[in-house]
Backbone bond lengths (Angstrom), bond angles and torsions (degrees), N, CA, C in turn:
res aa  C-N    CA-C-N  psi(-1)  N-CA   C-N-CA  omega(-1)  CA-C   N-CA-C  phi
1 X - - - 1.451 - - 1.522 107.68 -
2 X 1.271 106.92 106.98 1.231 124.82 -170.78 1.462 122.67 -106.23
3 X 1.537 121.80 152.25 1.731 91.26 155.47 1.852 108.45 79.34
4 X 1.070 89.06 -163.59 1.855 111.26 -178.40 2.064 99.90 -72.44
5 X 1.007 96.43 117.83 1.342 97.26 169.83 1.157 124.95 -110.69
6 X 1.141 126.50 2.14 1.890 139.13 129.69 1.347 119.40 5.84
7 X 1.487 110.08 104.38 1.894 107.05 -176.14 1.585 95.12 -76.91
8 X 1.270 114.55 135.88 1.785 137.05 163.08 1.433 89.54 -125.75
9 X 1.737 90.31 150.17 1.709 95.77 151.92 1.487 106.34 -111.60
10 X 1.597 92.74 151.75 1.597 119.44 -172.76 1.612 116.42 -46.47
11 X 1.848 109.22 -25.32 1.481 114.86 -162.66 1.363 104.65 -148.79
12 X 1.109 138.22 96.83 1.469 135.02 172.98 1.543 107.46 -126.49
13 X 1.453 77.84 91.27 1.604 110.14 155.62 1.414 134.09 -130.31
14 X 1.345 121.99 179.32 1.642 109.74 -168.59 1.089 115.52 -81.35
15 X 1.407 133.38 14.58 1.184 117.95 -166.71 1.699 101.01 -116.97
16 X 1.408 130.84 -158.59 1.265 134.25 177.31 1.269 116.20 -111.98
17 X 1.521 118.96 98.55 1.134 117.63 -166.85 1.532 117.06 -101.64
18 X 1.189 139.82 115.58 1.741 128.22 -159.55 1.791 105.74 -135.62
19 X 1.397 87.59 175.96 1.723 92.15 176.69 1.281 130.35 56.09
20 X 1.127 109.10 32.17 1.822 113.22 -162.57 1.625 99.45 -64.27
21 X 1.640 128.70 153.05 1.392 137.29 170.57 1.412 117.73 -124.69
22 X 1.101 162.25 40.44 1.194 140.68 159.72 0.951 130.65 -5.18
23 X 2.023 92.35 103.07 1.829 98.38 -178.47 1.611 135.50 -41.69
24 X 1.505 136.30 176.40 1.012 117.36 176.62 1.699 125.98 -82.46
25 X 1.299 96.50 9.68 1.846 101.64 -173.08 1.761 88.62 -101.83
26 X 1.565 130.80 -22.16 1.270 148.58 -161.44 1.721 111.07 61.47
27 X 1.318 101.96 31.50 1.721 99.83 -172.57 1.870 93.37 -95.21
28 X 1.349 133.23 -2.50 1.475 133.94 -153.11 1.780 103.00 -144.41
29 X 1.161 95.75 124.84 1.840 100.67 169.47 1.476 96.95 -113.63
30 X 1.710 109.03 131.08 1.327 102.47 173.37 1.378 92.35 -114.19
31 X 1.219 120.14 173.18 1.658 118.79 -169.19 1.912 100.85 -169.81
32 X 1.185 115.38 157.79 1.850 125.59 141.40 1.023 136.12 -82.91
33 X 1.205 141.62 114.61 1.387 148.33 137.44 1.759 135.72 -72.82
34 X 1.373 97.26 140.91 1.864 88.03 159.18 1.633 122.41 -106.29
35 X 1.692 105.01 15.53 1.221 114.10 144.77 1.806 114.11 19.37
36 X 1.575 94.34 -98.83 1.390 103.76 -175.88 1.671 127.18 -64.92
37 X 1.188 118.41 1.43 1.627 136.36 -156.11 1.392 105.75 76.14
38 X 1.479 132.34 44.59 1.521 134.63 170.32 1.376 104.75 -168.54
39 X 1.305 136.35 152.31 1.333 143.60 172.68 1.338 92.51 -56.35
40 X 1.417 123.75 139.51 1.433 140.39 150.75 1.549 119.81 -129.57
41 X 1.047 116.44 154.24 1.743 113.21 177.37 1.655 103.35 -102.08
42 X 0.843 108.40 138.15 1.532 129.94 177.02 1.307 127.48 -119.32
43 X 1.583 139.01 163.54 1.191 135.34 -177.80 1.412 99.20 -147.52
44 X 1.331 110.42 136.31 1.442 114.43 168.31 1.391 119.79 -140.80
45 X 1.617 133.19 142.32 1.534 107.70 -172.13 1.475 125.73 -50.82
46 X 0.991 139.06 173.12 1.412 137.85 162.24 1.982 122.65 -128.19
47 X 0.945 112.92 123.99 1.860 137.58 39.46 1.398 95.43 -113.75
48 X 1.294 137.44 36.62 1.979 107.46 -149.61 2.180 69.35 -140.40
49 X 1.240 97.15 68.06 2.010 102.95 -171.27 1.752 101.41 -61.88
50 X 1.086 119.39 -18.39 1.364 116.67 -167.65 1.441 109.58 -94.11
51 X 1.320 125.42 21.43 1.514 124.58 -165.18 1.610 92.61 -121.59
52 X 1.248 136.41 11.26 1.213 133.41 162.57 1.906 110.77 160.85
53 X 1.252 101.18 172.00 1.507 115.94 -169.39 1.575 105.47 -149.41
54 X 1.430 123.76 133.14 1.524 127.69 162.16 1.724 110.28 -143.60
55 X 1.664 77.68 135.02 1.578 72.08 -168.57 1.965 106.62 -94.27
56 X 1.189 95.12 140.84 1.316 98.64 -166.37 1.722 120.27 -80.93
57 X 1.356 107.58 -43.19 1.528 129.32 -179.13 1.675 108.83 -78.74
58 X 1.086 127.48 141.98 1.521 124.31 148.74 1.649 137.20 -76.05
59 X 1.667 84.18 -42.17 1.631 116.85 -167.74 1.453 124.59 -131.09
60 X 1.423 103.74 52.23 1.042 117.31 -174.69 1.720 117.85 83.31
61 X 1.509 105.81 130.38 1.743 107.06 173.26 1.177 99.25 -159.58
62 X 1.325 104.88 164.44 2.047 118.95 169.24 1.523 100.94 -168.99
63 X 1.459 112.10 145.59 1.762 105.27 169.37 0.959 96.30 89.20
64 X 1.509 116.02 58.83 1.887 103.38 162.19 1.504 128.77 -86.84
65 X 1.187 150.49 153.16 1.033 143.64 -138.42 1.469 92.53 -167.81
66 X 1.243 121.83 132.23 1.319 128.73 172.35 1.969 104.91 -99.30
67 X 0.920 81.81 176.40 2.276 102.98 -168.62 1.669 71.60 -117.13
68 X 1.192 103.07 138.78 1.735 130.56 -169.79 1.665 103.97 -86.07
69 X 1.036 102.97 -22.61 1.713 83.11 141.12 1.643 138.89 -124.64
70 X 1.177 105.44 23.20 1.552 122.15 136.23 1.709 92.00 95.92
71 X 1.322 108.87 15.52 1.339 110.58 170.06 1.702 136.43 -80.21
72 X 1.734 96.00 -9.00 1.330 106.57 174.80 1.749 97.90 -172.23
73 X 1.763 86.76 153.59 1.651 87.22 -155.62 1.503 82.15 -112.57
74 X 1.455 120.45 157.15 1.527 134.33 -175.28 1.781 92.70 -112.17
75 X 1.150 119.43 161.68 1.591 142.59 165.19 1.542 121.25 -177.05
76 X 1.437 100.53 137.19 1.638 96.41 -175.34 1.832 109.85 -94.96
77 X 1.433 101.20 156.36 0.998 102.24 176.19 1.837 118.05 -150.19
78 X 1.153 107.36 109.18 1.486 118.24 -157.87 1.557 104.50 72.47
79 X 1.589 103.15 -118.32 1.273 114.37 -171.21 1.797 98.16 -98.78
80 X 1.444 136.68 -2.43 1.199 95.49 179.12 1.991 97.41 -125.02
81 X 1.233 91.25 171.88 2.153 107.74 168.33 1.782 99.85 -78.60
82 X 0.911 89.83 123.16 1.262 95.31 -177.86 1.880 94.99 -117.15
83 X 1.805 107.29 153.64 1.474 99.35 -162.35 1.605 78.88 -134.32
84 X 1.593 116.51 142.85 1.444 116.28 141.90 1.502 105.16 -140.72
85 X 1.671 98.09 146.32 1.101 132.34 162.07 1.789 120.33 -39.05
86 X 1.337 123.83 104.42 1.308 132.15 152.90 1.507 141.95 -102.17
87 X 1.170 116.02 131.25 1.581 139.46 -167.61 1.516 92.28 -104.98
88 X 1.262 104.94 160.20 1.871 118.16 179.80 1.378 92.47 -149.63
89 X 1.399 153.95 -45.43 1.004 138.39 -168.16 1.431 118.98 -132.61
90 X 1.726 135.03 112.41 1.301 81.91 53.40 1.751 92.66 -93.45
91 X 0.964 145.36 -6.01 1.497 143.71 -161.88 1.318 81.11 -119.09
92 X 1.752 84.47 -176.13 1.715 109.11 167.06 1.502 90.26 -84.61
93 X 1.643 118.42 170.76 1.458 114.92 163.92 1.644 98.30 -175.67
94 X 1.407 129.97 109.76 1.444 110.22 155.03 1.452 116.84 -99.89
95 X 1.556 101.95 165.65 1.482 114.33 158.29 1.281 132.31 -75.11
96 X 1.089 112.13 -159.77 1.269 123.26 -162.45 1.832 108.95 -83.73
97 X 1.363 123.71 116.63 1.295 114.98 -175.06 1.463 114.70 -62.48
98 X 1.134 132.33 125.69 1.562 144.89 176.84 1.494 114.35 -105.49
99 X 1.214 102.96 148.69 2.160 101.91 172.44 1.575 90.67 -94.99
100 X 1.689 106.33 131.20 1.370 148.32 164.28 1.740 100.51 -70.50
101 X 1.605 101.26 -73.61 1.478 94.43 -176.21 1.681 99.90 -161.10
102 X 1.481 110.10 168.63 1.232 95.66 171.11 1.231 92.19 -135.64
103 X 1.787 114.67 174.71 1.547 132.31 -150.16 1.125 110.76 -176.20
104 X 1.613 123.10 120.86 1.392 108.30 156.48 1.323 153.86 -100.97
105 X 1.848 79.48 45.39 1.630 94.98 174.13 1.860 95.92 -104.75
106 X 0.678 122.02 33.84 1.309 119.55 171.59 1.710 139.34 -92.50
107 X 1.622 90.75 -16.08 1.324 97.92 -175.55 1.800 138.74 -51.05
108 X 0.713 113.37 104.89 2.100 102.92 175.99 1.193 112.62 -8.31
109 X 1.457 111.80 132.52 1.345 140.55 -157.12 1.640 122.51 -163.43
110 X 1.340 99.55 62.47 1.596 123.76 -159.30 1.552 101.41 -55.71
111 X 1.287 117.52 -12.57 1.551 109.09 -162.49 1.924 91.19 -106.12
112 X 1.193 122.04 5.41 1.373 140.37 173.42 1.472 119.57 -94.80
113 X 1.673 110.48 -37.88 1.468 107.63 172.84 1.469 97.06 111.33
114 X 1.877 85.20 -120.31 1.521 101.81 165.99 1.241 115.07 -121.83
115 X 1.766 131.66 113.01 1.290 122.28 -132.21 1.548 107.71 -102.70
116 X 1.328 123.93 -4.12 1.558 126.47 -177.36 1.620 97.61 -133.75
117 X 1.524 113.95 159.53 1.326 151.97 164.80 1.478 116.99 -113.77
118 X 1.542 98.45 163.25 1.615 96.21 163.03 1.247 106.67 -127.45
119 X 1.585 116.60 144.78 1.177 121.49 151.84 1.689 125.49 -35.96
120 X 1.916 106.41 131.18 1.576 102.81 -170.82 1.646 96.36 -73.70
121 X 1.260 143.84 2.39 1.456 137.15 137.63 1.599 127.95 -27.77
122 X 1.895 104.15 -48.77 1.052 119.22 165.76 1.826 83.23 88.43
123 X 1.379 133.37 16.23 1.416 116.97 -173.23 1.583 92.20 -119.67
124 X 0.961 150.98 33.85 1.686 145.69 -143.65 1.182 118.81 137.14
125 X 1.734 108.98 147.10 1.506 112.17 -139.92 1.766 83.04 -135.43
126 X 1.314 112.89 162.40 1.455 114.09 162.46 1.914 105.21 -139.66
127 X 1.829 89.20 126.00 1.373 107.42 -155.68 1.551 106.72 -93.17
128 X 0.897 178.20 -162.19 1.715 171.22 72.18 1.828 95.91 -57.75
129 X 1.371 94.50 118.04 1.558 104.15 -158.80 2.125 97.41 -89.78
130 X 1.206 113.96 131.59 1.645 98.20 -169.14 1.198 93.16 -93.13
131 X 1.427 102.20 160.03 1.545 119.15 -174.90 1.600 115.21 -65.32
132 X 1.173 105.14 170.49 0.976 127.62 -163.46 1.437 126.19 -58.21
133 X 1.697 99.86 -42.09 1.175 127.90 147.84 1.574 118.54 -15.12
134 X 1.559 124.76 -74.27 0.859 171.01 -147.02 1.675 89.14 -62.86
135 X 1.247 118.04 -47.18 1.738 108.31 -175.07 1.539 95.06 122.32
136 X 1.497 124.25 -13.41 1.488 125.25 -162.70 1.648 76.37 -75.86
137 X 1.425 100.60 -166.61 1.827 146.25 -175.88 1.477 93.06 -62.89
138 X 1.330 135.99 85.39 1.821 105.04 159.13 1.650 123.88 -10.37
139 X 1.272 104.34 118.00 1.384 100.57 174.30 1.781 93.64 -113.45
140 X 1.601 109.90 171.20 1.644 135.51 -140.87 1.924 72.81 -78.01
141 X 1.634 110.83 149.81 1.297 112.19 147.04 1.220 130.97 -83.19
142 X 1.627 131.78 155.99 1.177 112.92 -160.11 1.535 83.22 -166.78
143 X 1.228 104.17 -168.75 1.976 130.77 176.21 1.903 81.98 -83.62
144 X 0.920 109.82 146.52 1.521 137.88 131.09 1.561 145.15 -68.90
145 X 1.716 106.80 39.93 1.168 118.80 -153.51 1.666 120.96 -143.01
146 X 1.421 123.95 134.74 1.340 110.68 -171.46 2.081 109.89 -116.21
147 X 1.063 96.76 117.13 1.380 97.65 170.34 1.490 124.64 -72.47
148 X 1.204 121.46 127.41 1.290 126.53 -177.35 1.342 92.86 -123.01
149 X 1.082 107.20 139.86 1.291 136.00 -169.82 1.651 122.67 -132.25
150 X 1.728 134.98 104.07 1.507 119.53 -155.02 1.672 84.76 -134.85
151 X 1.424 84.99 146.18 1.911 111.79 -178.14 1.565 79.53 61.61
152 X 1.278 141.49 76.46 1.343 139.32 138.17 1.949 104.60 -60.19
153 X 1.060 118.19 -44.12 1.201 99.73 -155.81 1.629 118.00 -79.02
154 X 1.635 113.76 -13.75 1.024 140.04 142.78 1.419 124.41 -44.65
155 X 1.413 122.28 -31.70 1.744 132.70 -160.33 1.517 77.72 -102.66
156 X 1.741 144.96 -58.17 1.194 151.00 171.59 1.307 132.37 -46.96
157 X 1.843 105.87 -25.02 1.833 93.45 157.53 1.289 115.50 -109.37
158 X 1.839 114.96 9.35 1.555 112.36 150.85 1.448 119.69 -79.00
159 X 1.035 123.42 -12.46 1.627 126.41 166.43 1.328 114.03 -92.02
160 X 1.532 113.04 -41.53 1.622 88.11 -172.26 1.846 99.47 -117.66
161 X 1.071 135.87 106.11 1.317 141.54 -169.57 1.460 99.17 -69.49
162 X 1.682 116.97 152.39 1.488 136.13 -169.50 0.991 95.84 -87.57
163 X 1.710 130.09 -45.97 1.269 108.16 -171.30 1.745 97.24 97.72
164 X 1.016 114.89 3.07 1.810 123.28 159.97 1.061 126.73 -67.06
């Protein structure tokens, strides 16, 4: 942290811009807009955002997610992951957007953010499944709650003795 340490935001414009990702080389911000009057995914260099724009989606996108080595960017759209192919040199350049998979645990879930990741494998995704409510699959009722648990392995050889 160098320099002016002054919070700006990267994009102030009128529209709603969310979810920003910084590729894994950090030379690329991919992000959503409603830009067009619909969520679209976008890419712009990073940090210098005003030196260009490509829009990534045709038909709707949000939730972009880059492949961990920055060779193809993921975004959902409705019910499916949709994947395209990215080039960086010698230009920027993607392909053609394709459906990955579809699911109907996928639906928008504003009180979630941005509701899936990918594995740094880049082979597997982790989804936050919406309730039931939602129109998805009934899922099991339960607590709403995550245990964290620290020095487990410490709490595990006071419970279960070696026998040393």
């Amino acid at each position: 942290m160098e320099g002016d340490r002054k919070w700006r935001p990267l994009l102030e414009q009128k529209y709603n811009e969310t979810q920003p990702k910084i590729s894994p080389d950090g030379q690329w911000m991919a992000y959503s807009s409603d830009e067009s009057g619909k969520y679209e995914v976008y890419v712009r260099p990073f940090p210098e955002v005003s030196k260009g724009r490509w829009q990534v989606s045709t038909s709707g996108g949000d939730s972009p997610l880059w492949l961990p080595n920055g060779r193809e960017l993921f975004y959902r759209n409705g019910d499916s992951v949709m994947a395209v192919a990215v080039e960086t040199k010698p230009t920027l350049s993607f392909g053609a957007s394709k459906i990955l998979f579809k699911s109907q645990n996928l639906g928008l879930n504003e009180s979630y953010g941005n509701p899936w990741d990918i594995h740094p494998d880049g082979k597997r995704f982790l989804m936050i499944k919406p309730a039931a409510s939602t129109g998805a699959a009934p899922t099991a009722a339960g607590p709403r709650k995550i245990n964290i648990v620290v020095n487990w392995f410490e709490e595990l050889k006071q419970r279960v003795p070696t026998g040393k």
